[in-house]
C-alpha positions in Angstrom: -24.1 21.9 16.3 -21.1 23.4 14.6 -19.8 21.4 11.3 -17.6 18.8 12.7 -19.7 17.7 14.8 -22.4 16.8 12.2 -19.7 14.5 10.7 -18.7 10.8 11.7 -15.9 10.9 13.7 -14.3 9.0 11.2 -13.8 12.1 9.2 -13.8 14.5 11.3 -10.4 12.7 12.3 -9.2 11.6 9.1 -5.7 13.4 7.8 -6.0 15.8 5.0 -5.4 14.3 1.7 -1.6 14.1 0.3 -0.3 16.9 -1.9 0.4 15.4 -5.5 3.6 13.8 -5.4 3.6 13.0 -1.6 3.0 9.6 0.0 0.1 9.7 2.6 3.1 8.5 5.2 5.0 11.4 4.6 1.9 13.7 5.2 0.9 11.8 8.4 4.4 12.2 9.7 4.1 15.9 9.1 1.0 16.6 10.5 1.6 14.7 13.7 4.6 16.4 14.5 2.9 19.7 13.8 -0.1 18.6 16.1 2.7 17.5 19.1 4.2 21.2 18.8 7.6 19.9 17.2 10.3 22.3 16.5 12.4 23.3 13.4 10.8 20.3 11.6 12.5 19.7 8.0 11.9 17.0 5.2 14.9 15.7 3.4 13.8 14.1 -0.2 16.3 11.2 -0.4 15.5 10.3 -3.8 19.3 10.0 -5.4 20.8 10.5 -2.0 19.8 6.8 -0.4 17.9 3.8 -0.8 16.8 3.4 2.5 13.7 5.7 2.2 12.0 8.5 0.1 12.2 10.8 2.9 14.0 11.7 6.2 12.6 14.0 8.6 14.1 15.9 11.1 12.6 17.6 14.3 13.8 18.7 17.8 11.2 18.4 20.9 11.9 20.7 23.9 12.5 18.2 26.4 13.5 14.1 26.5 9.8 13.7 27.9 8.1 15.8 24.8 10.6 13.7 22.1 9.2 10.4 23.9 5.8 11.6 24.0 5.6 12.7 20.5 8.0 9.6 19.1 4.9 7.1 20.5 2.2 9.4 19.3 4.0 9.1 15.8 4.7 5.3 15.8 1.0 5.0 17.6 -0.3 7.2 14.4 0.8 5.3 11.8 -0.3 1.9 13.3 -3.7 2.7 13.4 -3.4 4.3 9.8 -2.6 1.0 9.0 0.9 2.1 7.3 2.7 -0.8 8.9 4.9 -1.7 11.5 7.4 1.1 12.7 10.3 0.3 14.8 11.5 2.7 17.5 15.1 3.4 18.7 16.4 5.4 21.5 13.0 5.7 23.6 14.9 5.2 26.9 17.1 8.1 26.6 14.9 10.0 24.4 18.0 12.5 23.3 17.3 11.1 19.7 14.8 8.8 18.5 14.9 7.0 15.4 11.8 5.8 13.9 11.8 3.8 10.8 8.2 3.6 9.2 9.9 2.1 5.9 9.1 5.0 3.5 9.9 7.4 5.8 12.7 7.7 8.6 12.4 9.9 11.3 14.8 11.7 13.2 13.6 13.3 16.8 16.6 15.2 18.5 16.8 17.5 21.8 18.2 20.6 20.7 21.8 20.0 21.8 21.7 17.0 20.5 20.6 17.9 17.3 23.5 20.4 16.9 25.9 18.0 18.1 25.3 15.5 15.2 24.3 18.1 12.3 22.3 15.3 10.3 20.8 18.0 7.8 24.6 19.1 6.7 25.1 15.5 6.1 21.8 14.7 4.1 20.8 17.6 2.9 23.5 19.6 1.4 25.9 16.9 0.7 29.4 18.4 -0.3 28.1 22.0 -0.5 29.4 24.3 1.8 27.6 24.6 5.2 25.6 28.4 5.6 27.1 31.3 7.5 25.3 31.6 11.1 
């Protein structure tokens, strides 16, 4: 019997805890998107920037199917957390996803798309310069 199997399944699936300082939505959103193989993931600390949440994340998935799949994971996630409702934009299409879990907003692009509309230049650096390439 290896060790995870001697424990409930209750915490054998239960999140790691938060780092100090970090909501336990934030963390969820983090560690689902790592789980669904999300790409060039960032977290954008809002606090100064916006009122509408304490973070924003950003990832790109490779395909429309895998920023669907991992958009309703997500959402799915944090309902049976029991972090409250989260309302999903964009599923048809599934170029960008929005999903607005109150605390946290989150931002799943294709690739392309995600270059197209640059939403870390915008949040993130505010009137700084953008970074060579």
């Amino acid at each position: 019997m290896t060790p995870l199997e001697s424990l409930p399944a209750t915490a054998a699936a239960a999140p790691p805890p938060a780092p100090v300082g970090e909501s336990p939505l934030h963390t969820l959103v983090l560690t689902s998107l790592d789980d669904d193989q999300a790409q060039e993931v960032i977290s954008i600390p809002l606090d100064g920037k916006s009122s509408i949440a304490d973070h924003m994340v950003i990832a790109s998935g490779r395909s429309t199917r895998q920023v669907a799949a991992m958009a309703q994971k997500l959402a799915e996630r944090i309902k049976q957390a029991g972090m409250g409702p989260v309302r999903l934009e964009g599923l048809p299409a599934a170029d960008w996803v929005l999903i607005d879990a109150g605390d946290v907003v989150v931002h799943l692009f294709r690739p392309e798309v995600r270059s197209f509309y640059n939403l870390e230049r915008m949040w993130a650096f505010g009137d700084a310069p953008p970074a060579a390439a």
